[in-house]
Jmol script that loads the backbone (N, CA, C; Angstrom):
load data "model"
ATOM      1  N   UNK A   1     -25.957   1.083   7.829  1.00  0.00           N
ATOM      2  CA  UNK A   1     -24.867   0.277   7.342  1.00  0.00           C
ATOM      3  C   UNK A   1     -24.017  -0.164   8.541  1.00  0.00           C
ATOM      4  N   UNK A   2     -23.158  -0.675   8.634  1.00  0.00           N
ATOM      5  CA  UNK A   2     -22.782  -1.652   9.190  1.00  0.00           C
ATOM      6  C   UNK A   2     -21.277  -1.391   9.682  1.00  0.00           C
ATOM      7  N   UNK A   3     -20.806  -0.784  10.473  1.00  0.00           N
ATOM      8  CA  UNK A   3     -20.082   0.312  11.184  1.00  0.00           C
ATOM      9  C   UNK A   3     -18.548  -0.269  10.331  1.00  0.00           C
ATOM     10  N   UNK A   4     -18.425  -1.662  10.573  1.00  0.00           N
ATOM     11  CA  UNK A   4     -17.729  -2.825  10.373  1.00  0.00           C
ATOM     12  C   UNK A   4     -17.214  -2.418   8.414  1.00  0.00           C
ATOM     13  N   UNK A   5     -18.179  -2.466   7.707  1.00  0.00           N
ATOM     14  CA  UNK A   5     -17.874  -2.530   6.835  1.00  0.00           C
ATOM     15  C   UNK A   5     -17.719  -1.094   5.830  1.00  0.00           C
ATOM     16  N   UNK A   6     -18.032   0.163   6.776  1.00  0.00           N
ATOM     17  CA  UNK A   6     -17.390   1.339   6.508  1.00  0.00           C
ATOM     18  C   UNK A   6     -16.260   1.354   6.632  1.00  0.00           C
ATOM     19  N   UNK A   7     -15.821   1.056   8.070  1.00  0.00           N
ATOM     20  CA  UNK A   7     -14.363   1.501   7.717  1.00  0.00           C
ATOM     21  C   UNK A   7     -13.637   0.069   6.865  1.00  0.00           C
ATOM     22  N   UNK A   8     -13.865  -0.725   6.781  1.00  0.00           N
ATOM     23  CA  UNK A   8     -13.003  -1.391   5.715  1.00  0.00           C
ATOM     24  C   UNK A   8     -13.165  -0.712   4.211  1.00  0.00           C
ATOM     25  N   UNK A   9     -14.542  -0.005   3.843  1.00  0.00           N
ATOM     26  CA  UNK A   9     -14.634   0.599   2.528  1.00  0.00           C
ATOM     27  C   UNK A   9     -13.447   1.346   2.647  1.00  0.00           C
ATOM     28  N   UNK A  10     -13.668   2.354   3.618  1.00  0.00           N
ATOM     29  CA  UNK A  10     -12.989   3.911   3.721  1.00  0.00           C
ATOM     30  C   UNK A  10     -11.197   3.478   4.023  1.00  0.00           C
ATOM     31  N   UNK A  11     -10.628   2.551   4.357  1.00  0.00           N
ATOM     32  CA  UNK A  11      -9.220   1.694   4.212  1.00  0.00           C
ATOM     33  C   UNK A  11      -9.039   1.398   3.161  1.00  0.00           C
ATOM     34  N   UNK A  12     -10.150   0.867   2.343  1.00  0.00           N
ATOM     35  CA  UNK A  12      -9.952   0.121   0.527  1.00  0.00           C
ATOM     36  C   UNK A  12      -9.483   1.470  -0.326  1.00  0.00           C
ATOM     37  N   UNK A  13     -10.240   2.273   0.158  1.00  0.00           N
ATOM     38  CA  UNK A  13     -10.516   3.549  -0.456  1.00  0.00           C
ATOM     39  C   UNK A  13      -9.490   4.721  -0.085  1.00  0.00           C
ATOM     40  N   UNK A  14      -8.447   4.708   1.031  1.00  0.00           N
ATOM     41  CA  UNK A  14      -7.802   5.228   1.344  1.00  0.00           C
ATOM     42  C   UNK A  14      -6.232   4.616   0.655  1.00  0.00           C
ATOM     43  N   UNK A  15      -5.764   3.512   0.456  1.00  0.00           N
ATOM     44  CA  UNK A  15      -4.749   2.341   0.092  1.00  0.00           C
ATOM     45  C   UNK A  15      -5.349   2.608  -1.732  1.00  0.00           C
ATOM     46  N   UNK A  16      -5.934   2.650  -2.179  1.00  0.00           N
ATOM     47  CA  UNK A  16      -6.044   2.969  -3.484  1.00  0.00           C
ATOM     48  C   UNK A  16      -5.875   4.392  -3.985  1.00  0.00           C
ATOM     49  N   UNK A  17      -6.621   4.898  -3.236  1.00  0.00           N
ATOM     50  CA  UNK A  17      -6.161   6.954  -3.305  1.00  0.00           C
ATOM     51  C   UNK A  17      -4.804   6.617  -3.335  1.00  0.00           C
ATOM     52  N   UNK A  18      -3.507   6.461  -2.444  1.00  0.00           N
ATOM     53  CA  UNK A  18      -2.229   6.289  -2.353  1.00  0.00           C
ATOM     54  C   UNK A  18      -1.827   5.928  -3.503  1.00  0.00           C
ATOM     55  N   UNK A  19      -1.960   4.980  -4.708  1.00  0.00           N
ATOM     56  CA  UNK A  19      -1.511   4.506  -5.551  1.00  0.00           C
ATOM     57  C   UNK A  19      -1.250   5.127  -6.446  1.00  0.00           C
ATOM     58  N   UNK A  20      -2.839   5.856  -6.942  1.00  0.00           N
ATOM     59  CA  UNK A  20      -2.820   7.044  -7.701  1.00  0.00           C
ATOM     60  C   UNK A  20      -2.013   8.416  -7.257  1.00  0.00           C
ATOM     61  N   UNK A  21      -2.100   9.068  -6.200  1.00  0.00           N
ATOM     62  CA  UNK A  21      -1.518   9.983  -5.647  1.00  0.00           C
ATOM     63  C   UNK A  21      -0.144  10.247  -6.138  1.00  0.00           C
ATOM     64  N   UNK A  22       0.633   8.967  -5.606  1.00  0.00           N
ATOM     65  CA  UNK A  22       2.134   8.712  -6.002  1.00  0.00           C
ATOM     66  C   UNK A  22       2.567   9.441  -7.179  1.00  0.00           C
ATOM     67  N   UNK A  23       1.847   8.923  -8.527  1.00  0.00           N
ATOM     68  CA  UNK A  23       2.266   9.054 -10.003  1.00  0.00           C
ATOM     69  C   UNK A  23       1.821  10.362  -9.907  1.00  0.00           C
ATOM     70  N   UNK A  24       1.101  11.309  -9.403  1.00  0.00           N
ATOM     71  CA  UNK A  24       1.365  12.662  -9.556  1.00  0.00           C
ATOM     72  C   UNK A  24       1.829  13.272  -9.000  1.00  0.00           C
ATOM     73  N   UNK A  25       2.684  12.682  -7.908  1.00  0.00           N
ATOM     74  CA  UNK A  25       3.874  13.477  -7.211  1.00  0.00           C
ATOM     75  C   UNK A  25       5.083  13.163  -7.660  1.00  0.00           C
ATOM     76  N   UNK A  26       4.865  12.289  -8.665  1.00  0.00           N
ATOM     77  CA  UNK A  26       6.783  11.648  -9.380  1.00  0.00           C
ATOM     78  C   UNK A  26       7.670  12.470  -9.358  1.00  0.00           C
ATOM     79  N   UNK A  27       7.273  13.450 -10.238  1.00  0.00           N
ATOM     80  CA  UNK A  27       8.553  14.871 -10.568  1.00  0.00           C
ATOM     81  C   UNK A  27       9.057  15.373  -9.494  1.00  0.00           C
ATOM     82  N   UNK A  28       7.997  15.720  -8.130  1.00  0.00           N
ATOM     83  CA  UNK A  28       8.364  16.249  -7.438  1.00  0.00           C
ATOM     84  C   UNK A  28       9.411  15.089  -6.268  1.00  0.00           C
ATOM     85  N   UNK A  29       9.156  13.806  -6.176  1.00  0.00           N
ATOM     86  CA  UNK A  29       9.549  12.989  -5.402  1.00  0.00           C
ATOM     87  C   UNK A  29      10.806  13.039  -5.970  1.00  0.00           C
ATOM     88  N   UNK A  30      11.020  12.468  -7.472  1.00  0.00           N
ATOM     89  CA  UNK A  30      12.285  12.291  -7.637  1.00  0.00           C
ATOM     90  C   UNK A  30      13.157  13.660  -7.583  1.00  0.00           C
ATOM     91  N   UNK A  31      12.730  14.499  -7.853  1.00  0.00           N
ATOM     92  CA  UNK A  31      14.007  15.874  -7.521  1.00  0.00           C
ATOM     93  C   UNK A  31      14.227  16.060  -6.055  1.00  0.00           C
ATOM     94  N   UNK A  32      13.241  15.526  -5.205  1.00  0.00           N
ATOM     95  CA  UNK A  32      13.878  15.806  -3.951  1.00  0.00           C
ATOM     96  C   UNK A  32      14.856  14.723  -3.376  1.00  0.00           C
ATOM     97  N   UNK A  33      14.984  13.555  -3.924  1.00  0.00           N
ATOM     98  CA  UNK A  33      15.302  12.551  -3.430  1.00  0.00           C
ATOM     99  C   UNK A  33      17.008  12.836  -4.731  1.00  0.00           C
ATOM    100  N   UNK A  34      17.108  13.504  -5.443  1.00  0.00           N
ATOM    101  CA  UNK A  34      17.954  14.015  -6.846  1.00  0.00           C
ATOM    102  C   UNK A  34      18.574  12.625  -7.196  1.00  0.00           C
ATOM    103  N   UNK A  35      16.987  12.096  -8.235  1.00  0.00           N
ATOM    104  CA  UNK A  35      17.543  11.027  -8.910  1.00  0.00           C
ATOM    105  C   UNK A  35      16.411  11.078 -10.085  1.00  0.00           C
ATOM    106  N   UNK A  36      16.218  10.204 -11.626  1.00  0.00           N
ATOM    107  CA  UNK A  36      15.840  11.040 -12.537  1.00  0.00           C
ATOM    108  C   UNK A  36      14.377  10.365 -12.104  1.00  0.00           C
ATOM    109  N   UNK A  37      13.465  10.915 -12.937  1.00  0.00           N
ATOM    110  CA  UNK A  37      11.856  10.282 -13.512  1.00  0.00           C
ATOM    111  C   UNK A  37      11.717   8.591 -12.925  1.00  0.00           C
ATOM    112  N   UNK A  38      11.972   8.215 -14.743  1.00  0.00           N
ATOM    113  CA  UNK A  38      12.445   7.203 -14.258  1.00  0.00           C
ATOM    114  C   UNK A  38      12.971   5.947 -12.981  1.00  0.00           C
ATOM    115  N   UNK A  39      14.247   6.166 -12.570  1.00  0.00           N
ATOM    116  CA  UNK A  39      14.364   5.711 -11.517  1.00  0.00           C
ATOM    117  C   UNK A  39      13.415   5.690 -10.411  1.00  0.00           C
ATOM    118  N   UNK A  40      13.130   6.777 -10.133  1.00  0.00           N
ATOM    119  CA  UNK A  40      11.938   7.269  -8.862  1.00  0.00           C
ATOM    120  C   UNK A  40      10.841   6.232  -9.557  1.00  0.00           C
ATOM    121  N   UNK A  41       9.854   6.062 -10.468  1.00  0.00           N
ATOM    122  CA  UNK A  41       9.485   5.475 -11.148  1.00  0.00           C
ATOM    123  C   UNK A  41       9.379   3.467 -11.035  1.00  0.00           C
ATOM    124  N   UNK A  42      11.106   3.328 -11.200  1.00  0.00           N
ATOM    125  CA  UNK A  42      11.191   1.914 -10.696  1.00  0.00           C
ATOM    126  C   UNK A  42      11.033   1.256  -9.554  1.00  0.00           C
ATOM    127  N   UNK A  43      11.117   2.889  -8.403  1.00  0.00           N
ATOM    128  CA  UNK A  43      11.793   2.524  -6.980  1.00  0.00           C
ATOM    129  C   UNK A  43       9.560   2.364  -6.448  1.00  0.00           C
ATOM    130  N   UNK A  44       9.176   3.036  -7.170  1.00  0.00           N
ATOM    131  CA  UNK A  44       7.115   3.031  -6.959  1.00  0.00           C
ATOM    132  C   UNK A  44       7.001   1.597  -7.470  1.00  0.00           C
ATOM    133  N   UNK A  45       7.303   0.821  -8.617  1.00  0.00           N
ATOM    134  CA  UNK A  45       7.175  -0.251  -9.105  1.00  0.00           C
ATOM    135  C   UNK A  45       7.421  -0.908  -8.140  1.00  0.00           C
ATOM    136  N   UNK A  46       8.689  -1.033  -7.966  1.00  0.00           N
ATOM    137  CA  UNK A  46       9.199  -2.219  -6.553  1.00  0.00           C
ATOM    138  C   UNK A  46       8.278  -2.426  -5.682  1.00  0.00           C
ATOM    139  N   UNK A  47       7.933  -1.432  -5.037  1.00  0.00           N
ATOM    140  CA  UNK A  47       7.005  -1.388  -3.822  1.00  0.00           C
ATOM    141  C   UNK A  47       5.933  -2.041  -3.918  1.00  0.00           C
ATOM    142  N   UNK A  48       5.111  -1.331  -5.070  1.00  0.00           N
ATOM    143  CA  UNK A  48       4.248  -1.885  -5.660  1.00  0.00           C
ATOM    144  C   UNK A  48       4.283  -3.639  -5.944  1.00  0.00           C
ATOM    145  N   UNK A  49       5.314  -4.015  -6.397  1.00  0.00           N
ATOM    146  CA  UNK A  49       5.232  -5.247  -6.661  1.00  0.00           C
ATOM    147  C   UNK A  49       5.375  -5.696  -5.306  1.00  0.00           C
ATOM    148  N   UNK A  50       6.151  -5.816  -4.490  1.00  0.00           N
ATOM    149  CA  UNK A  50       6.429  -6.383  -2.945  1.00  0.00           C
ATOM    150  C   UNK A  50       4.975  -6.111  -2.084  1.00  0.00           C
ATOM    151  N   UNK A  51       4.526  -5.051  -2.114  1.00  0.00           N
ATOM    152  CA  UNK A  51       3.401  -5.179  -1.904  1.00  0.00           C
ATOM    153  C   UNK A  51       2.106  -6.262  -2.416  1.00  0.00           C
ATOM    154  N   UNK A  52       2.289  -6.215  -3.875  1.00  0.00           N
ATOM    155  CA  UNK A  52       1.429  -7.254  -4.142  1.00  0.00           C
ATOM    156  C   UNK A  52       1.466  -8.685  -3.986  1.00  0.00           C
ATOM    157  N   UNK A  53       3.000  -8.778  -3.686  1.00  0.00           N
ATOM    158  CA  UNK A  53       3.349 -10.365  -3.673  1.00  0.00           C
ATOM    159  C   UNK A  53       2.971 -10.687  -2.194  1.00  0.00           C
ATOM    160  N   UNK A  54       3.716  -9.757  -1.272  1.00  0.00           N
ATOM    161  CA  UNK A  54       3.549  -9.756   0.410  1.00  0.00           C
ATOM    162  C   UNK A  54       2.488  -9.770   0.712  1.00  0.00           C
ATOM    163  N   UNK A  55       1.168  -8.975   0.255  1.00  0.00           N
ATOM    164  CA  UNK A  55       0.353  -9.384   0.740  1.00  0.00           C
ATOM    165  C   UNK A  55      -1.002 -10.857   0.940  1.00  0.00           C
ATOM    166  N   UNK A  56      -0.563 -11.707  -0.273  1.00  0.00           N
ATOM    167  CA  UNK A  56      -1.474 -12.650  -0.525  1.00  0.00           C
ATOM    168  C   UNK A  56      -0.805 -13.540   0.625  1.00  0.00           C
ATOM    169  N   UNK A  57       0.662 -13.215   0.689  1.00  0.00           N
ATOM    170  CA  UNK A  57       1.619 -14.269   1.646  1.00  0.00           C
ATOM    171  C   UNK A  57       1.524 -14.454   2.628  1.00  0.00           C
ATOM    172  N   UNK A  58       1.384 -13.162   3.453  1.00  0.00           N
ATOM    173  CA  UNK A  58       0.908 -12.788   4.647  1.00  0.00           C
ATOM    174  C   UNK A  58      -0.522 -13.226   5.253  1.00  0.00           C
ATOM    175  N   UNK A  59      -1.167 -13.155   3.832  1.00  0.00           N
ATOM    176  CA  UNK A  59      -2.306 -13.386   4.605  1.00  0.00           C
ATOM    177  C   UNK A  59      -2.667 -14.828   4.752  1.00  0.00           C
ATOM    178  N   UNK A  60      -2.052 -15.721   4.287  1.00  0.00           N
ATOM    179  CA  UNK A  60      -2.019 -17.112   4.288  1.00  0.00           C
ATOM    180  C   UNK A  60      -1.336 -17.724   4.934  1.00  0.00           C
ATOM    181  N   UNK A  61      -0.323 -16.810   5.490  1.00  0.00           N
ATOM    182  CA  UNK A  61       0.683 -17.333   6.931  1.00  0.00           C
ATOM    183  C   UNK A  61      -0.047 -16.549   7.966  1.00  0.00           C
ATOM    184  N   UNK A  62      -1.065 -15.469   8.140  1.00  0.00           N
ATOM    185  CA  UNK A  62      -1.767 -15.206   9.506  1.00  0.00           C
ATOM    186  C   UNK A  62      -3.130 -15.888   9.289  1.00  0.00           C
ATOM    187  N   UNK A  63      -3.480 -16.288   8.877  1.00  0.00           N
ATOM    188  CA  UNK A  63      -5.039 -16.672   8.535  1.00  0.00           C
ATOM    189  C   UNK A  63      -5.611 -17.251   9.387  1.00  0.00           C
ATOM    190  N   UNK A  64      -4.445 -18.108  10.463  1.00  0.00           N
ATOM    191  CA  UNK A  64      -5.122 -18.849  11.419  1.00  0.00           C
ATOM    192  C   UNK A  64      -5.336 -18.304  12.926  1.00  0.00           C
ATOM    193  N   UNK A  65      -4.230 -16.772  12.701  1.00  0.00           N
ATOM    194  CA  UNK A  65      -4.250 -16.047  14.033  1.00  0.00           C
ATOM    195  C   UNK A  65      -5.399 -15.273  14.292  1.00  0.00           C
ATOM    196  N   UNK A  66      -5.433 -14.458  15.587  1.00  0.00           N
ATOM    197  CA  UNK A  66      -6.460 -13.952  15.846  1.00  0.00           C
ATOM    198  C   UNK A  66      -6.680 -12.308  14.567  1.00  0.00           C
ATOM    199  N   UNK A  67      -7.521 -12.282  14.443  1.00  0.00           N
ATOM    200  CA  UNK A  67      -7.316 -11.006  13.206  1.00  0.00           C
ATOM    201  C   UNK A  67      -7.142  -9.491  14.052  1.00  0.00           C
ATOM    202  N   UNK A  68      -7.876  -9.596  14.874  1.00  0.00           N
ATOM    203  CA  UNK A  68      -7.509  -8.548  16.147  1.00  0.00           C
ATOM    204  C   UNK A  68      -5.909  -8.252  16.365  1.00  0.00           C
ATOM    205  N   UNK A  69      -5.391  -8.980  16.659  1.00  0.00           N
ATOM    206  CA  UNK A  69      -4.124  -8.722  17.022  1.00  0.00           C
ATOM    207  C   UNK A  69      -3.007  -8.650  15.485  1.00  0.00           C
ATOM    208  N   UNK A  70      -3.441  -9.415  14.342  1.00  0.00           N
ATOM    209  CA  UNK A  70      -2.894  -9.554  13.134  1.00  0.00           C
ATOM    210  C   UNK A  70      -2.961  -7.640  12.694  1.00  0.00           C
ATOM    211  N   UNK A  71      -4.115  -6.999  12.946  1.00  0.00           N
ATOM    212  CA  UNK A  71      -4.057  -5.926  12.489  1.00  0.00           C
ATOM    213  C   UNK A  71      -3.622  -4.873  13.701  1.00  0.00           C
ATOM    214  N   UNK A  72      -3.328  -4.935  14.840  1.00  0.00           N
ATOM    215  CA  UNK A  72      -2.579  -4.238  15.755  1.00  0.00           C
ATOM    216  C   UNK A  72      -0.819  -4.627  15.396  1.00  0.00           C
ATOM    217  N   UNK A  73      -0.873  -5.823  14.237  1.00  0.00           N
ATOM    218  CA  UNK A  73       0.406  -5.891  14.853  1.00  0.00           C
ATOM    219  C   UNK A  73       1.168  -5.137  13.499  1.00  0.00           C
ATOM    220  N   UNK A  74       0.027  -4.619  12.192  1.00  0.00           N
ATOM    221  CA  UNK A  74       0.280  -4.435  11.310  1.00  0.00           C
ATOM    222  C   UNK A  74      -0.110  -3.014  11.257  1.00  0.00           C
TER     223      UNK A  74
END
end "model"
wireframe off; spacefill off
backbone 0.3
color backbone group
């Protein structure tokens, strides 16, 4: 296989583990941070959404740069 397209699996696959991960650390995130369920909850949403919006954006305002340096700089 194709050295190239392991580690982009094992990045896909690492950035998705994270997603899930989160929602079973809720209880514990929000009591340390002492704010309820919930909230902690909205503050994963946000991200989540900024993430999803930022990234289609980003990648359509670097698309023309070198990708080498786009991902050193990220």
């Amino acid at each position: 296989m194709d050295k190239r397209i392991f580690w982009l699996a094992l990045g896909s696959f690492a950035i998705s583990t994270e997603g899930f991960v989160i929602s079973s650390l809720l209880p514990d995130i929000a009591s340390d941070a002492g704010i309820s369920v919930p909230l902690a909850g909205s503050l994963i949403t946000a991200f989540a959404l900024a993430y999803a919006i930022g990234a289609p954006v980003l990648a359509t305002l670097t698309g023309e740069w070198d990708r080498r340096r786009v991902i050193l700089w990220t």
